[in-house]
C-alpha positions in Angstrom: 32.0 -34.5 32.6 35.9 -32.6 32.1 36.0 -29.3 30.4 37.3 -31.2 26.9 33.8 -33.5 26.9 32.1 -29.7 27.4 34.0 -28.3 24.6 32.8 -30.8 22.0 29.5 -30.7 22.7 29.5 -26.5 22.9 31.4 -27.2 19.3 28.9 -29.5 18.2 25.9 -27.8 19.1 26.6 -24.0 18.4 28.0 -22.7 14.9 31.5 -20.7 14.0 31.5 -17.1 14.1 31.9 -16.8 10.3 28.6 -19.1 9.8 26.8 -16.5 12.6 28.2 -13.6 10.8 27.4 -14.6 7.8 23.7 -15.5 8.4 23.3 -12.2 10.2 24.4 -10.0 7.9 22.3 -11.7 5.1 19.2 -11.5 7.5 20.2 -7.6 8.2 20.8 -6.7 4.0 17.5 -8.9 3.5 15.3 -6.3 5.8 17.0 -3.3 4.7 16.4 -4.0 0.8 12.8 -5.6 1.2 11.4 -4.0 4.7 13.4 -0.6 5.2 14.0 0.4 1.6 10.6 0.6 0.6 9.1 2.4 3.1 11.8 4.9 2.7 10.7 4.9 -1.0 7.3 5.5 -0.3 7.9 8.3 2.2 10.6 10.1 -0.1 8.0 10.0 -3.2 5.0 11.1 -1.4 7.1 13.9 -0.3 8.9 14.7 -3.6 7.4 17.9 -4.3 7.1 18.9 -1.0 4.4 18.9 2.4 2.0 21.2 0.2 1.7 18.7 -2.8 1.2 15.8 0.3 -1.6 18.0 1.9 -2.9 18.6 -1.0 -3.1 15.2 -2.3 -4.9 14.0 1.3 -7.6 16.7 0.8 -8.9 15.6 -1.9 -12.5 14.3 -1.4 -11.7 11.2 -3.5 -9.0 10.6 -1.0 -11.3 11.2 1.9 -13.8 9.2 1.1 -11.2 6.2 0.2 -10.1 6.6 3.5 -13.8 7.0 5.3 -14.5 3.7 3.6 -11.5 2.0 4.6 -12.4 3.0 7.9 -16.1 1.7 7.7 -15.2 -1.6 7.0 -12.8 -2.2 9.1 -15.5 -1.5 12.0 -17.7 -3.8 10.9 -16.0 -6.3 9.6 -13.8 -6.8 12.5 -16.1 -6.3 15.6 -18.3 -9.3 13.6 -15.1 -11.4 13.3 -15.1 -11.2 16.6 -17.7 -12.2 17.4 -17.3 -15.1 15.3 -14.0 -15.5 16.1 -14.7 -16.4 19.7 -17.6 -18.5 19.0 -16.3 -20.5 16.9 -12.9 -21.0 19.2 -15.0 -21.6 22.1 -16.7 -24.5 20.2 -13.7 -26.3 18.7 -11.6 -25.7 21.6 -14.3 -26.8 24.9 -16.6 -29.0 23.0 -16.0 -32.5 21.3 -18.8 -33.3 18.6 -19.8 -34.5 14.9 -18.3 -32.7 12.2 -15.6 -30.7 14.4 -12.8 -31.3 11.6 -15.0 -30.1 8.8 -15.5 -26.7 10.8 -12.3 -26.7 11.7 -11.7 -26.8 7.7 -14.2 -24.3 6.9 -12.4 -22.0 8.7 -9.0 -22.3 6.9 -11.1 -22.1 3.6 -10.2 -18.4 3.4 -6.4 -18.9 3.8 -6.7 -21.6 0.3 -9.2 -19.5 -1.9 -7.9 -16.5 -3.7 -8.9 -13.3 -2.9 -9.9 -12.8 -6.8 -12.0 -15.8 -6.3 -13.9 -14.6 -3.4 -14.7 -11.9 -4.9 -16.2 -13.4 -8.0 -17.8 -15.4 -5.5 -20.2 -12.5 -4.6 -20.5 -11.3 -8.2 -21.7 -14.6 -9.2 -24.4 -14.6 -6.0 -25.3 -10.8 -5.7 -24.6 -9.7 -9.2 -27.2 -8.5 -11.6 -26.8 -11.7 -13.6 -26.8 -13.8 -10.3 -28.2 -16.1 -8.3 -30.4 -13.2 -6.2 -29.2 -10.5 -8.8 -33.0 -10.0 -9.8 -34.5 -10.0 -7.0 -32.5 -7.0 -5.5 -33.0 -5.5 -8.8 -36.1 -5.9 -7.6 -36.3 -4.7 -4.5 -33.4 -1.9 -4.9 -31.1 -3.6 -2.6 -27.4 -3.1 -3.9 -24.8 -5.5 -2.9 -22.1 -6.0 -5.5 -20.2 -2.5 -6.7 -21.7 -1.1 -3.3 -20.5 -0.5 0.3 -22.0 -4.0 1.0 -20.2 -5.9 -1.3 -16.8 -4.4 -0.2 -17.7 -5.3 3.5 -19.1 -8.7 3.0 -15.7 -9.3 1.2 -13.6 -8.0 3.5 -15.0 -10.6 6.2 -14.9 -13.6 3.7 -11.0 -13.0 3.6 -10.1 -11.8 7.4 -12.6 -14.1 9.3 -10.0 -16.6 10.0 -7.5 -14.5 12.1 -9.2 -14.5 15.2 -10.8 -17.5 15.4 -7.4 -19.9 14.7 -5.1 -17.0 16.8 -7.5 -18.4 19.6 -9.0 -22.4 18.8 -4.7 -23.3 19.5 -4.7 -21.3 22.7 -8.0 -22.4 24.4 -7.2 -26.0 23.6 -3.7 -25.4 25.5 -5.4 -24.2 28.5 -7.8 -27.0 28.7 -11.3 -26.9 30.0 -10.7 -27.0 34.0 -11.3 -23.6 35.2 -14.7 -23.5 33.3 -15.8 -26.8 34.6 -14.5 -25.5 37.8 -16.7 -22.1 37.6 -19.8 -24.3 36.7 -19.2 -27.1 39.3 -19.7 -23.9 41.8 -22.6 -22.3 40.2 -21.4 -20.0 37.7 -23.8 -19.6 34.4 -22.4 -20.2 31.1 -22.2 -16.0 30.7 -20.2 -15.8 33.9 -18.1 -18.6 32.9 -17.5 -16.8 29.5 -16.9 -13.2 31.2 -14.9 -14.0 34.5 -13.1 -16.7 33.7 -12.5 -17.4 29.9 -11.9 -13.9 28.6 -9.6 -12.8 30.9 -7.2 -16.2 30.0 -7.6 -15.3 26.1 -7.5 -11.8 26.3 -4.2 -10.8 24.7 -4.5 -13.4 22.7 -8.0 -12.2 21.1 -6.3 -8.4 20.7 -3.4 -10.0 18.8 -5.7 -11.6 16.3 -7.8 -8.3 16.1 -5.1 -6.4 15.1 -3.7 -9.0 12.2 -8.0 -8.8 11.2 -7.7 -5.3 10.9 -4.2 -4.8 9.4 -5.6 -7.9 6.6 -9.2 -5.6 6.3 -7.9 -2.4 5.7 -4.9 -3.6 3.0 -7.4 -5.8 1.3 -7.2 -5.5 -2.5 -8.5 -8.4 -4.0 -11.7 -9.2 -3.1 -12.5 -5.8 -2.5 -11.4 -4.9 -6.0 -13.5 -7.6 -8.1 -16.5 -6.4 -5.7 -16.2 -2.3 -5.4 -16.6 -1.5 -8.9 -14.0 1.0 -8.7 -16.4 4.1 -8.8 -14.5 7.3 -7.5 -15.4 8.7 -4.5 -18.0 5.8 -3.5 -16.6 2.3 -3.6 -12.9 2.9 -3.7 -10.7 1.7 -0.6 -7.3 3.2 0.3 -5.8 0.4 -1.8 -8.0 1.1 -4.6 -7.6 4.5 -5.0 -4.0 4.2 -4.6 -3.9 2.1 -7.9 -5.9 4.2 -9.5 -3.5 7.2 -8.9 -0.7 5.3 -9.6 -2.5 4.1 -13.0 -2.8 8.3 -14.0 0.6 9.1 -13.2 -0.3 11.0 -10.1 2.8 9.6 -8.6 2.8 12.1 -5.6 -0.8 11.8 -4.7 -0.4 8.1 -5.0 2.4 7.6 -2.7 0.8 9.8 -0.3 -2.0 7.8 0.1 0.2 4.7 0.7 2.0 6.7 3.3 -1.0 6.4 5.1 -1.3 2.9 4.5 2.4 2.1 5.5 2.1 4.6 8.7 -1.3 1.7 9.8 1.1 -0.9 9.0 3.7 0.8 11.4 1.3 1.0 14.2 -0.7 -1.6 13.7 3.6 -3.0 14.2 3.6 -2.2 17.4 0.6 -2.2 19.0 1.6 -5.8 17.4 4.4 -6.0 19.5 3.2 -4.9 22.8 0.7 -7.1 22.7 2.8 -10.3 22.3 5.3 -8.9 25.0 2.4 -8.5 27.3 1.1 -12.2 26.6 4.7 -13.8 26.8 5.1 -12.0 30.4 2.1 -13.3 31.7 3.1 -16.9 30.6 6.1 -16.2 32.3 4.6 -15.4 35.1 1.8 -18.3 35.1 5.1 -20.7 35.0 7.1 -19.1 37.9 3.9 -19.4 40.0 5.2 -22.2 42.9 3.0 -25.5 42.9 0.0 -24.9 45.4 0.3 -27.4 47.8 -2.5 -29.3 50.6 -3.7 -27.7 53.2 -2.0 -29.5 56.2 -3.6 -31.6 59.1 -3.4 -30.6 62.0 -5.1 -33.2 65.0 -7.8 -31.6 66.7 -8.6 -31.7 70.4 -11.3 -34.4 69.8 -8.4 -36.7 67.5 -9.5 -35.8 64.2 -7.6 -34.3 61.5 -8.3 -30.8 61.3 -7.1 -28.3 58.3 
């Protein structure tokens, strides 16, 4: 091909500097006003009357128990979307069987129902004019405005993260190496342990961390469900709308400070993560080929490796 074939094709396949420019400085002004801005904004109101009013605001006990509760939920709803997470990977992604697709949908049922709507979900099952409201009247079991509401909502809306950050990547890997490990013994534990997990592994901390980022921002659900009682069902979220609601601007944007400073980390433990997993897929596909053992003839005129 001569240089003036090249040319046309580098002209047909790769824009004009203006059309580059122009794209990335929209991109840039895009971030800045809807990414960088507000954070700025929050940090510059939270600190408006200065570190003493932000303290102050923190130390609140309403603040801390927001903030004990956010906590609390997020280790027990994600550990047991974990759990499920995996499971139910494992079973789309290894197994064929009746029914797969409607699983498969059941899953993605979070991502298409409101959060409001799950939330009402629970207040129509567990409230006191529910399905079992009597009964736990009965027995003094709390659900709905309680810490178990807020948690049982919280994993209706995150439960999907891990399990569909994994069903795509198991299927891509196939089912050799496990059928591999149990053609030479291996249990179904030691299968799971030495073999699966380690394949999956930054892949199952990336969807953790989008299931706990989702669990501790939740509003929604977790609003229909808390009841909004100070200092025993309000989340971070919660209590940051109730601030905001009473004009306690300061202690309000403080909170969400905290908030935005999870989102920050929860950033870039984000990031390392997916630069770990994209260097070991880099390095799985520079591997060389293995090749056969070679023959060699043996003294008695059979091959020999």
């Amino acid at each position: 091909m001569n240089q003036n074939a090249v040319r046309s094709a580098q002209r047909g396949t790769t824009e004009a500097p203006w059309v580059r420019y122009t794209l990335t400085g929209f991109a840039l002004v895009f971030m800045f006003l809807f990414l960088v801005l507000p954070l700025a904004a929050v940090a510059t109101e939270a600190l408006r009357k200065g570190w003493g009013a932000y303290a102050e605001a923190l130390r609140e006990p309403d603040a801390w128990s927001a903030i004990r509760l956010t906590f609390i939920t997020a280790l027990v709803a994600v550990p047991l979307n974990l759990v499920f997470g995996v499971a139910a990977a494992w079973c789309i992604a290894k197994y064929e069987f009746k029914g797969k697709s409607f699983l498969t949908t059941l899953i993605d049922l979070p991502f298409s129902v409101s959060p409001v709507v799950a939330g009402l979900i629970y207040v129509l099952v567990f409230g006191a004019q529910g399905w079992f409201g009597p009964w736990l009247a009965e027995h003094d079991i709390k659900i709905v405005f309680a810490v178990p509401g807020i948690i049982l909502a919280t994993i209706f809306v995150t439960f999907p993260f891990i399990a569909r950050e994994l069903i795509p990547l198991m299927q891509a890997q196939g089912n050799d190496e496990e059928q591999a490990a149990q053609v030479l013994g291996a249990t179904g534990w030691q299968t799971f342990w030495y073999v699966t997990l380690p394949n999956i592994k930054w892949g199952l901390i990336y969807g953790v961390i989008l299931c706990n980022a989702r669990a501790m921002g939740e509003f929604g659900a977790v609003s229909v469900v808390s009841g909004h009682i100070r200092g025993q069902t309000n989340t971070m979220p919660l209590h940051v709308e109730i601030l905001y609601n009473e004009y306690q601007s300061v202690a309000a944007f403080a909170v969400a400070s905290l908030l935005a400073l999870l989102a920050l980390v929860t950033l870039a433990i984000k990031s390392v993560a997916e630069w770990r997993m994209e260097r070991e897929l880099k390095a799985l596909a520079e591997l060389p080929p293995e090749r056969p053992p070679v023959l060699t003839p043996s003294p008695s005129g059979r091959g020999q490796g």
